[in-house]
C-alpha positions in Angstrom: 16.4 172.1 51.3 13.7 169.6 51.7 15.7 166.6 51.2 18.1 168.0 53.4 15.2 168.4 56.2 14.2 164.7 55.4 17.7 163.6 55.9 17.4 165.4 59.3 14.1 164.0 60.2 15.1 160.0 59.4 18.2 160.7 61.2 16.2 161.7 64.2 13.9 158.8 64.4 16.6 156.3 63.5 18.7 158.0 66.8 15.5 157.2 68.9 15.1 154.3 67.6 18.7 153.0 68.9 18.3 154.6 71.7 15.3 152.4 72.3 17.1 149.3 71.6 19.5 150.2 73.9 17.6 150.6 76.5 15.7 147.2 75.9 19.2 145.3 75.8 20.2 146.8 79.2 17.0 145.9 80.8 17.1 142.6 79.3 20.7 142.3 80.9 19.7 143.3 84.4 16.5 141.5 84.4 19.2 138.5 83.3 21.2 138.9 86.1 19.3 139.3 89.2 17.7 136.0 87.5 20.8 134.0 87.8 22.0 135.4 91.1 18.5 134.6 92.8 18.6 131.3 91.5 22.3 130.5 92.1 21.4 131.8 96.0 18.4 129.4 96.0 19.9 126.4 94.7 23.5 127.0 96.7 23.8 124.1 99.0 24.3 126.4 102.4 20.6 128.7 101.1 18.6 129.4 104.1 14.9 129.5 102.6 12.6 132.0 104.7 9.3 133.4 104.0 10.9 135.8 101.8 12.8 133.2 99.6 13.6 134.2 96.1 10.8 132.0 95.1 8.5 135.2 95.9 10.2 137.4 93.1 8.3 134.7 90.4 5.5 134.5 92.0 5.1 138.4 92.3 4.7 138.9 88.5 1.2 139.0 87.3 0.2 136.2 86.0 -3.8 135.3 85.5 -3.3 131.5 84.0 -4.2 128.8 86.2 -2.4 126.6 84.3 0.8 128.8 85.0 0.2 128.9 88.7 0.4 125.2 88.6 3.2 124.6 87.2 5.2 126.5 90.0 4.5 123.6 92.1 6.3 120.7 89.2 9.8 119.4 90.4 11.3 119.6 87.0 14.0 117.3 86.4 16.9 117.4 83.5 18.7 114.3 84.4 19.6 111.4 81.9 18.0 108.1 82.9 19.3 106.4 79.8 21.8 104.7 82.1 21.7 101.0 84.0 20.0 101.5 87.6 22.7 101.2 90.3 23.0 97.7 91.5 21.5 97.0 95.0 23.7 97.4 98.3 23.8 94.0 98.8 25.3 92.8 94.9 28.7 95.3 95.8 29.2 93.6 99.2 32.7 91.6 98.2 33.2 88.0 100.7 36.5 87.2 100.9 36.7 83.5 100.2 39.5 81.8 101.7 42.3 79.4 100.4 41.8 75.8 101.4 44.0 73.4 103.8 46.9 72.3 101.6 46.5 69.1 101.6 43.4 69.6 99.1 46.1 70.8 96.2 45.4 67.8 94.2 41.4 67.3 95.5 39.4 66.0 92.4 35.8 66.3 94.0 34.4 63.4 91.9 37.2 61.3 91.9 38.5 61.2 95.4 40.1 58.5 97.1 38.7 58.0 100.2 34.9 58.8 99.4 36.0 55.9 96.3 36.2 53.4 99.2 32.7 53.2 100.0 31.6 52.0 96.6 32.2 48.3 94.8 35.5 47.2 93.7 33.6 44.5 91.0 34.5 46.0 87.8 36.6 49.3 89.3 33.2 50.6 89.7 34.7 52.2 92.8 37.2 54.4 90.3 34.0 56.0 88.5 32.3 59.3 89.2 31.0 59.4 93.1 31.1 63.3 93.9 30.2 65.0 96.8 26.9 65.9 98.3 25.8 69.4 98.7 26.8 69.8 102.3 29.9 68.2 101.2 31.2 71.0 98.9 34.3 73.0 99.5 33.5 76.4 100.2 37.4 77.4 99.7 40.0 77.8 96.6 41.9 75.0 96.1 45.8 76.1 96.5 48.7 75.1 94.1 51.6 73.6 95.8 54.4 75.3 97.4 56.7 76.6 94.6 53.9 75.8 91.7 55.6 77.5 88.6 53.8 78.5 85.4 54.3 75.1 82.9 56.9 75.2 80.0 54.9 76.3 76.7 54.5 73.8 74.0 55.8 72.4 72.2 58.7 72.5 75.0 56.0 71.3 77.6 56.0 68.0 75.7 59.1 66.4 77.0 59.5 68.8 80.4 57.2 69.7 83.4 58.1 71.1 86.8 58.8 68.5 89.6 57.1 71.4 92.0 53.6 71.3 90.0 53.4 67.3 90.0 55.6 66.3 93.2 55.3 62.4 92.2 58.1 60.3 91.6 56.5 57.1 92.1 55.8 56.4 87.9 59.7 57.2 87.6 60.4 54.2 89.7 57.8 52.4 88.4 58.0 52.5 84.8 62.2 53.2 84.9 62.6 50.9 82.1 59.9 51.6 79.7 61.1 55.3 79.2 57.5 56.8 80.3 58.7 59.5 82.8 62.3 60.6 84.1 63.2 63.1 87.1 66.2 65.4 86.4 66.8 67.8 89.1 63.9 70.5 89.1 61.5 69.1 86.1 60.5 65.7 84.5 61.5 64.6 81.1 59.2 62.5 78.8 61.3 60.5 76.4 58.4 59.5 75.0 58.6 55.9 75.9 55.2 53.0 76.5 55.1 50.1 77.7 54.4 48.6 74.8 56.9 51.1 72.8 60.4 51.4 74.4 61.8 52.9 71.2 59.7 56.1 71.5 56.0 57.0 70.9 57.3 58.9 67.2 58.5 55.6 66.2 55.6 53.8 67.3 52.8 56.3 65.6 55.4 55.3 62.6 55.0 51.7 62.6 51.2 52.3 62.8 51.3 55.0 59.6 52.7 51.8 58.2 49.4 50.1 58.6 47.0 52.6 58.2 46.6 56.2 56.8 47.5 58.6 58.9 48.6 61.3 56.7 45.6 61.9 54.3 43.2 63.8 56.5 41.0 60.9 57.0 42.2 60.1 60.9 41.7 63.2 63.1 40.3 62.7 66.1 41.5 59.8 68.3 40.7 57.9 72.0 43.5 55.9 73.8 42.0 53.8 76.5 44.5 53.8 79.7 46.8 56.5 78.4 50.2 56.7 81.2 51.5 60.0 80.6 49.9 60.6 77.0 52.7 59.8 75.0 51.0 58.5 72.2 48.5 61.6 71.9 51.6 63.8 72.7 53.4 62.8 69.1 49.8 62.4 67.1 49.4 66.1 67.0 52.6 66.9 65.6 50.2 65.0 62.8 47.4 66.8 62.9 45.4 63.9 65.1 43.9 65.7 68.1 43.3 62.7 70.8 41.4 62.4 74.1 43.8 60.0 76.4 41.8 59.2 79.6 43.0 56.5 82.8 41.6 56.2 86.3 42.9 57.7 89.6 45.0 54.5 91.0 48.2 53.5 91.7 50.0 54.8 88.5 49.9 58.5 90.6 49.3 61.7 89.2 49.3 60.0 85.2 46.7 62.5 83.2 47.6 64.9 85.8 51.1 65.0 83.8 49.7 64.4 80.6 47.8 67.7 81.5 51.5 69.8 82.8 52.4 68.2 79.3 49.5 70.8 77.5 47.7 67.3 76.1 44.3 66.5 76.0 43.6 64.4 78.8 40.8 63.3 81.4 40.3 61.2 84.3 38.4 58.0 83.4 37.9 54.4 84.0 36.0 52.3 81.6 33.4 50.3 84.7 29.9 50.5 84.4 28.6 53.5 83.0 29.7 54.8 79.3 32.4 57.1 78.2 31.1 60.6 78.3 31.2 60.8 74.6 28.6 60.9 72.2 28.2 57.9 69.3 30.2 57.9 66.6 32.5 60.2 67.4 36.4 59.0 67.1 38.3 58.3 63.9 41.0 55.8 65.7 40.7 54.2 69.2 43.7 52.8 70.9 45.2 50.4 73.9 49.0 50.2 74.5 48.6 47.2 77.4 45.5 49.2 79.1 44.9 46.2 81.2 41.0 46.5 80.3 39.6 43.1 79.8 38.3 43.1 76.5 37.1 39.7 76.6 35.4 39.8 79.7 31.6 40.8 80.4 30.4 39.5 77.2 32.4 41.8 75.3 30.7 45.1 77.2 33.7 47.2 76.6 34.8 46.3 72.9 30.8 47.2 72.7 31.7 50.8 74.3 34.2 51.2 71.8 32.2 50.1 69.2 29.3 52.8 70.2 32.4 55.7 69.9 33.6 54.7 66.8 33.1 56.3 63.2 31.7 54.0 60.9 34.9 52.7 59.1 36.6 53.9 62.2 40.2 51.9 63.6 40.9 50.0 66.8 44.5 49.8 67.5 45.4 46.9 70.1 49.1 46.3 71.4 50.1 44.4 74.5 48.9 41.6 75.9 47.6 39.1 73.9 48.9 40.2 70.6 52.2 38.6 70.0 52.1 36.2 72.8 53.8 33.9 71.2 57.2 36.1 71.9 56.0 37.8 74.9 54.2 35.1 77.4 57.5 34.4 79.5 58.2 38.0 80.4 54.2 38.1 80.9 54.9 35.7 83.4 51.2 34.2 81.8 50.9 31.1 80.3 50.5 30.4 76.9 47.1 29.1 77.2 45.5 31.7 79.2 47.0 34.1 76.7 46.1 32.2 73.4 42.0 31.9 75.1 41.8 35.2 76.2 43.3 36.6 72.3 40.7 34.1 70.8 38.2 36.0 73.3 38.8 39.0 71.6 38.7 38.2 67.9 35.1 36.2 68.8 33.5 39.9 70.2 35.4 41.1 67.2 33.7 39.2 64.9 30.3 39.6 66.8 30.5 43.3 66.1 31.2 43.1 62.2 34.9 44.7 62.6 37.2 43.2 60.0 40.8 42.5 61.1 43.1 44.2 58.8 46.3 43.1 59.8 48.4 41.6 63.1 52.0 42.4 62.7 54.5 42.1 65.1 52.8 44.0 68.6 50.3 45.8 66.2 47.1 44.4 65.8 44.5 46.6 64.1 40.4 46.1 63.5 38.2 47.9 61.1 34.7 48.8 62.3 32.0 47.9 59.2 31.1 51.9 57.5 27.0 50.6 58.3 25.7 47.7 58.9 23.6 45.8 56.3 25.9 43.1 56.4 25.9 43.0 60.2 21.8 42.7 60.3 21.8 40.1 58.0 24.7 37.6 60.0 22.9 38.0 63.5 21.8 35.1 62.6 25.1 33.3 63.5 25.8 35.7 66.3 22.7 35.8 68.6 25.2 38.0 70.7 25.4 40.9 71.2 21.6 41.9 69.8 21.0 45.2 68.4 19.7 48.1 71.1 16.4 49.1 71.1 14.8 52.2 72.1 18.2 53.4 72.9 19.4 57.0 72.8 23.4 56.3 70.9 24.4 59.9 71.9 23.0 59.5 75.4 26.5 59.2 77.7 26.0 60.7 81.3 26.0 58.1 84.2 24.4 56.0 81.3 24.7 52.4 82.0 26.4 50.1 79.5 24.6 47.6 78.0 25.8 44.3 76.4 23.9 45.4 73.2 25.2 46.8 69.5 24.3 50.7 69.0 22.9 50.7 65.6 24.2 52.6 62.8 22.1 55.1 61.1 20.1 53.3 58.1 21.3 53.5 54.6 20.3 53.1 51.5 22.9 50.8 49.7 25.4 48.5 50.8 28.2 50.9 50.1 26.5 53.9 51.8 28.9 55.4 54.6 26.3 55.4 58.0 25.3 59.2 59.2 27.1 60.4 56.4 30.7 61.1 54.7 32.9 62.6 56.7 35.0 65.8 54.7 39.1 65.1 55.5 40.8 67.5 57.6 41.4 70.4 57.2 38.6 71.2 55.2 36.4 68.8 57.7 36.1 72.2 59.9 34.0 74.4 58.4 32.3 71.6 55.9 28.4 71.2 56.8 28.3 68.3 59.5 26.6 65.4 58.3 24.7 65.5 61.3 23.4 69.0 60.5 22.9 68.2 56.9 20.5 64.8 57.7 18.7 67.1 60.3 19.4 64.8 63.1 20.4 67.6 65.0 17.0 69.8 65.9 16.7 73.4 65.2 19.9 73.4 63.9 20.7 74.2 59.8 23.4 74.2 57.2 22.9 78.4 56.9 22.5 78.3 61.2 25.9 76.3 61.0 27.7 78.9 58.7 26.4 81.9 60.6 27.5 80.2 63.9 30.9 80.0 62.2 30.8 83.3 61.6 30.0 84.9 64.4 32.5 83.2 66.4 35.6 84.5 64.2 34.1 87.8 65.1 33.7 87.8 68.8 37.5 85.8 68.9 38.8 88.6 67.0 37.2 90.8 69.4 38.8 88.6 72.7 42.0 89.1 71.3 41.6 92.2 70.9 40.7 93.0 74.9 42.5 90.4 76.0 46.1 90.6 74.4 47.6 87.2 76.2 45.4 85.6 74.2 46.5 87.1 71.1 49.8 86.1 71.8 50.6 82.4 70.5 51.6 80.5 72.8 50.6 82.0 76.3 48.0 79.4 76.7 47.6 76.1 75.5 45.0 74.1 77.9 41.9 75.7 77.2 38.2 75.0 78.4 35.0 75.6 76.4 31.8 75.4 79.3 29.2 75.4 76.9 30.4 74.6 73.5 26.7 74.5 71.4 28.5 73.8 68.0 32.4 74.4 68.5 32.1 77.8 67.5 35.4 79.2 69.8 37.8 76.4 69.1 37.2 76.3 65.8 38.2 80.2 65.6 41.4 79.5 67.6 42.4 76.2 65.2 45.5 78.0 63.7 47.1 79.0 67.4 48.7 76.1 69.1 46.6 75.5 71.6 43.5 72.7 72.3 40.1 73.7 73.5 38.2 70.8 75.3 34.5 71.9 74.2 32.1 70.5 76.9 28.4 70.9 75.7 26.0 70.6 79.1 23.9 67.7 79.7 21.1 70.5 80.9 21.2 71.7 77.3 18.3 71.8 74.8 20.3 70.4 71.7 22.7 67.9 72.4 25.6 69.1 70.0 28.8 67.2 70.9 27.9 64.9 67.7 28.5 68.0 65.4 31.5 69.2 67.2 33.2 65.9 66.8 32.5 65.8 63.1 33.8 68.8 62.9 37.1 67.2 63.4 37.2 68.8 67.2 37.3 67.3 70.8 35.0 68.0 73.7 32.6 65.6 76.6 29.7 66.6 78.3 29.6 68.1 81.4 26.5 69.0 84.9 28.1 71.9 85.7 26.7 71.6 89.4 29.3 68.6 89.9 33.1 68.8 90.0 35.1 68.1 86.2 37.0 64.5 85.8 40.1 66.7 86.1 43.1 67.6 88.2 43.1 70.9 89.9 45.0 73.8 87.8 44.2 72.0 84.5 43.9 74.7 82.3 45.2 77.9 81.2 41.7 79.4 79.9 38.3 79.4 80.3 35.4 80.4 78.5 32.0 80.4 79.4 29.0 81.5 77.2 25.9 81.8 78.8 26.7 79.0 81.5 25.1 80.8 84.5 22.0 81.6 82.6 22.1 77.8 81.9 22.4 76.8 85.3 20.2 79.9 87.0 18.2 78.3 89.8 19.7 74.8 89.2 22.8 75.0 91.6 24.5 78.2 93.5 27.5 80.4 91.2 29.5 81.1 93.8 30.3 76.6 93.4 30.4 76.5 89.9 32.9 79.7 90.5 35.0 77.7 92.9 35.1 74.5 90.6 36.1 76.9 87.8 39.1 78.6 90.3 40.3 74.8 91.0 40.5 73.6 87.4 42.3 76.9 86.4 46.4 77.5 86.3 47.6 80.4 88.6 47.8 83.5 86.0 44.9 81.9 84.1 42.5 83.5 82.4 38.9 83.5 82.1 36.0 85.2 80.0 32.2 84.8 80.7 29.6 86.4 78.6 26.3 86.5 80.2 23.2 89.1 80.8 24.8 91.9 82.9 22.5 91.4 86.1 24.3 88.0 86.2 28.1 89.1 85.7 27.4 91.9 88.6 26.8 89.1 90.8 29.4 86.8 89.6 32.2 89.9 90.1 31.0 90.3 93.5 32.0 86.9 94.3 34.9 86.4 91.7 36.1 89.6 93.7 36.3 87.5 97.3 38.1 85.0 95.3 41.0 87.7 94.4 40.5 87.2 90.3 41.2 90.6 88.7 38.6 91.8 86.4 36.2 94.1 84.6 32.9 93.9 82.5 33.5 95.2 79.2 31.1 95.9 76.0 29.2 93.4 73.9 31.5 93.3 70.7 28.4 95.1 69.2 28.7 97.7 71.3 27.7 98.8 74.7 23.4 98.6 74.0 23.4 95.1 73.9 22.6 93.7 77.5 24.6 91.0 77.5 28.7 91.7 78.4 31.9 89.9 78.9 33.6 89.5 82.0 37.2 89.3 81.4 39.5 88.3 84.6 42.9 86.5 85.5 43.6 84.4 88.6 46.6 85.5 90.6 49.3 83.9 91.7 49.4 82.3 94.8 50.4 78.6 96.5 49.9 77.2 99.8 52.5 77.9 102.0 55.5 76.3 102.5 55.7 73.5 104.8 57.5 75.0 107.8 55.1 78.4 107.3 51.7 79.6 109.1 48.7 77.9 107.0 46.4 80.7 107.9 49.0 81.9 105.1 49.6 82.1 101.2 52.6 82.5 99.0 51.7 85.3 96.5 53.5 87.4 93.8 
């Protein structure tokens, strides 16, 4: 009985006890819900508030705290502000930036030629640089011609190029018989022909393989001094020789423009008064196929050039006019003593500048520069001329004069020392340490800064290729444009596609690196980004630009350097700028008005690095046809 009444009681209390609980959770649940309905009313976006607002049910419960009555009065506020702050108004504002006048498809700011006219003709001085002044600048896109058509892919590109990109017939005419250029219908054909090699530039590299060693790695990169149609840099690559071919803006029209339609490395160029915009030292091979420069004339000033551009132990390769005169001077139409004074004019400068002829066969004539020059100190004195410079920058080579003087070769040890170092053979010349890096010449740059460099450039390539799947695919472009190179980084991740990249380090720089890129086996000049390019409009098929507007912030506007970038590049080009984020908002803004398509995407470290990449593509579009409204555009 007892443990039957204590069963009874602890039922009892346990009953109560539930019955508490209960009535806790449905207070609980009311209190809950009036909660939320005030609060929804008072926050709703049509709530009237009145004296009687539901603000007056929290303020009705007792409470004594100060510190509680206080915080009635905080705005409380739970949103992120992780995020980037909105741009200002004015950065979204797009301003549409119209096409230019047709007749400004082929304008080369720089190189134009009627401001050309104003300057002296003495020494084709009148052919160098002369660009515009500020209030001189086009503030349009350049169009492409009527019927412009995206250029044959390489190596097919090589012997064809649309008669509609280069309208020019005039070097067909010209040159009818030396097999430079032919017009068939709708395109051109290169048969590969020079003056100077009727038989084909293959056969030609051939006779010159004969001579020297072409094969072995040692030759890679390669100048040719008045180049036609590029020919001779056209066939080089097929072995593994990448060369710059560069000639003026004269009367052999539109000749690097179809070197350029070609996909080979060329520039416009005149050899005057100022140097080649390359640094010292940096060609394996130099070469004139009847470049009408006169050698021999200005106290050797450019042989002296070409010496300053040269790789100790490096070749110059001369046919035409002398060599050979002896079967040559009637269909000259020269005599055979100007010819025999002006060849002994060049093998005196020759001399002068401690080359070594190696050989004169046939139209071939081939010099040897000295690989340092011990020997060269010690016979200055039996050539008083040309002295040694002094106080004299080599690498130096942006509207830097040319001086009748011998750029001196790094200092050596022993006679048979190689200058500045030995140079690895290619392939294996791409990733070896520079020599330039190893000796320290370069500042702030090491051997472990050039291997990370290395690195990190396969990485963020990888990456492109991986937003941008054009450039993945071989093939879909071939010109391409490096604006601020540092150490060849980007081209020397793309080395295996078939494509060139011309790496142009700025002269506003802190390190001047073009020296390491060309002993690196690679090509590139240097570049002031506020002034037009020595190229034809719609020269390339891809741009890249690392850090260039932070480079040039406060030195020259973006929206010009954004217009000279639209002229150089192909219709369906492509181009990808990595910068600080502030800066590629304002450059979409105006890349926007100028009808590119793009978007900002992530650092390839992911999206909490400030700096981002701005991938875009130019759209098609030409000037109009002839008969058609200009205030109109052909567009696909």
């Amino acid at each position: 009985m007892a443990n039957t009444a204590g069963s009874t009681r602890l039922s009892y209390i346990t009953f109560k006890t539930k019955q508490a609980n209960l009535y806790s959770i449905t207070l609980v649940t009311i209190l809950c819900t009036i909660f939320y309905l005030a609060g929804m009313w008072q926050h709703s976006p049509g709530a009237i508030r009145s004296a009687t607002s539901p603000s007056s049910i929290f303020t009705s419960v007792p409470c004594s705290s100060t510190s509680a009555k206080a915080s009635t009065n905080l705005n409380l506020d739970f949103s992120a502000h992780h995020q980037a702050p909105d741009s200002p108004p004015t950065l979204a504002r797009v301003t549409y930036i119209p096409p230019c006048d047709p007749k400004y498809v082929e304008y080369v700011p720089c190189e134009d030629t009627h401001r050309s006219l104003k300057f002296d003709r003495d020494r084709l001085i009148y052919r160098e640089r002369h660009c515009p002044e500020k209030t001189e600048l086009l503030k349009c896109r350049v169009p492409a011609p009527h019927g412009y058509t995206v250029p044959f892919r390489w190596p097919e590109s090589r012997q064809f190029a649309w008669y509609a990109n280069v309208p020019h017939k005039e070097l067909t005419v010209e040159k009818k018989n030396q097999n430079w250029v032919r017009f068939q219908g709708d395109r051109f054909s290169f048969p590969g022909g020079g003056t100077m090699f009727p038989r084909g530039a293959d056969a030609y590299i051939d006779d010159i393989g004969k001579l020297i060693n072409l094969q072995d790695g040692s030759i890679r990169t390669a100048i040719d001094t008045g180049c036609g149609v590029a020919s001779w840099g056209a066939y080089l690559m097929s072995r593994n020789i990448l060369a710059v071919s560069f000639a003026p803006r004269d009367t052999h029209e539109a000749q690097v423009q179809f070197a350029l339609e070609r996909g080979v490395p060329a520039l416009i160029g005149v050899m005057a008064s100022i140097r080649l915009p390359y640094p010292s030292r940096a060609f394996d091979m130099a070469h004139c196929s009847r470049c009408l420069i006169p050698w021999g004339q200005y106290d050797g000033l450019y042989l002296i050039e070409v010496d300053r551009v040269l790789r100790p132990g490096g070749y110059w390769i001369l046919s035409g006019p002398p060599v050979n005169w002896e079967s040559h001077w009637k269909g000259w139409n020269r005599t055979t003593e100007d010819l025999k004074s002006e060849q002994n004019g060049i093998e005196t400068i020759a001399r002068s500048l401690c080359w070594k002829k190696l050989i004169q066969k046939k139209d071939l004539a081939i010099w040897q520069k000295p690989t340092n020059h011990v020997h060269c100190i010690a016979n200055r004195r039996v050539f008083k001329k040309p002295r040694f410079c002094k106080a004299q920058d080599p690498d130096m080579a942006w509207y830097t004069k040319m001086e009748t003087c011998l750029t001196p070769l790094p200092e050596v040890s022993n006679i048979k020392e190689i200058a500045g170092g030995q140079l690895t053979k290619w392939p294996e010349r791409l990733n070896a340490i520079p020599p330039r890096v190893n000796r320290g010449a370069v500042d702030g740059v090491t051997a472990e800064m050039f291997r990370e460099d290395t690195a990190l450039w396969k990485k963020r390539v990888t990456y492109y290729k991986s937003v941008d799947y054009q450039l993945a695919q071989p093939g879909r472009y071939r010109n391409l444009l490096d604006m601020n190179a540092y150490l060849g980084g980007f081209a020397a991740a793309l080395v295996d596609d078939p494509l060139w990249v011309m790496n142009t380090v700025p002269v506003e720089a802190k390190i001047n690196t073009l020296g390491v890129i060309y002993e690196r086996g690679l090509i590139g000049t240097y570049q002031n980004w506020c002034e037009a390019m020595s190229t034809y409009p719609r020269t390339y098929d891809l741009i890249h630009a690392d850090s260039v507007f932070s480079l040039y912030k406060d030195r020259c506007e973006m929206k010009d350097i954004l217009l000279e970038m639209d002229r150089i590049l192909r219709p369906e080009g492509s181009v990808i700028i990595r910068d600080d984020v502030d800066i590629l908002v304002k450059i979409k803004s105006i890349t926007d008005g100028m009808e590119w398509e793009g978007r900002i995407a992530d650092h390839e470290n992911g999206p909490h690095q400030r700096e981002k990449i701005l991938f875009a593509n130019k759209k098609y579009w030409t000037a109009p046809a002839p008969d058609q409204n200009q205030g109109t555009h052909t567009a696909r």
